[in-house]
C-alpha positions in Angstrom: 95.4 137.1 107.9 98.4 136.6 105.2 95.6 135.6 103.0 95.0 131.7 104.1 91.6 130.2 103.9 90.3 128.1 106.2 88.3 125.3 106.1 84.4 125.5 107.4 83.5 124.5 111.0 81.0 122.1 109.0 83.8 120.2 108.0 85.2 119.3 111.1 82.0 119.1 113.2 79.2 117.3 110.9 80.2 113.4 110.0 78.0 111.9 107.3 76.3 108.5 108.5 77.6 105.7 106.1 75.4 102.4 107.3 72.3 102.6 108.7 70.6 106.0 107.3 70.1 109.5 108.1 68.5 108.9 111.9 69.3 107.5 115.6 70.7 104.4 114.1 73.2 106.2 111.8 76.7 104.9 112.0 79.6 107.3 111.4 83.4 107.8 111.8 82.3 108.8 115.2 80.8 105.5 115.9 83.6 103.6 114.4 86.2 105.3 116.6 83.9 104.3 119.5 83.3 100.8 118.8 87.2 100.4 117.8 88.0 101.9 121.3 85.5 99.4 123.3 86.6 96.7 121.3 90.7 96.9 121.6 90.2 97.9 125.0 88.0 94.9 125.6 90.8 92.9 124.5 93.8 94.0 125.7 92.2 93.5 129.2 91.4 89.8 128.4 94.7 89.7 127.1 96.4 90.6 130.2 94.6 88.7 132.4 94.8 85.6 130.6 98.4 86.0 130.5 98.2 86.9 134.2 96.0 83.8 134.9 98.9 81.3 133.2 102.0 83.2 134.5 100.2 83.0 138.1 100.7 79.2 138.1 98.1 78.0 141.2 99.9 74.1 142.3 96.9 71.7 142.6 97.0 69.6 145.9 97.8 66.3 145.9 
């Protein structure tokens, strides 16, 4: 169709393990987005409610 080529399905579907060799333990671009996504999210929550704990103020008696 108006003569475009498109790239293989192998190119979008298959991610080549860069640490940890070709097996369970391989770690790939799909790993990395999922370890990057834990990890922010992980600290955007502590983040918030640190910030939630200080802005909170509790008064201590006495």
């Amino acid at each position: 169709m108006f003569g475009l080529e498109y790239p293989s399905i192998e190119l979008l579907v298959e991610w080549p393990t860069f640490l940890g060799g070709e097996g369970i333990f391989g770690f790939n671009k799909i790993a990395l987005i999922n370890l990057l996504a834990v990890l922010l999210t992980g600290i955007i929550f502590r983040g918030r409610q640190q910030a939630g704990a200080r802005a909170q103020g509790h008064a201590q008696p006495g």
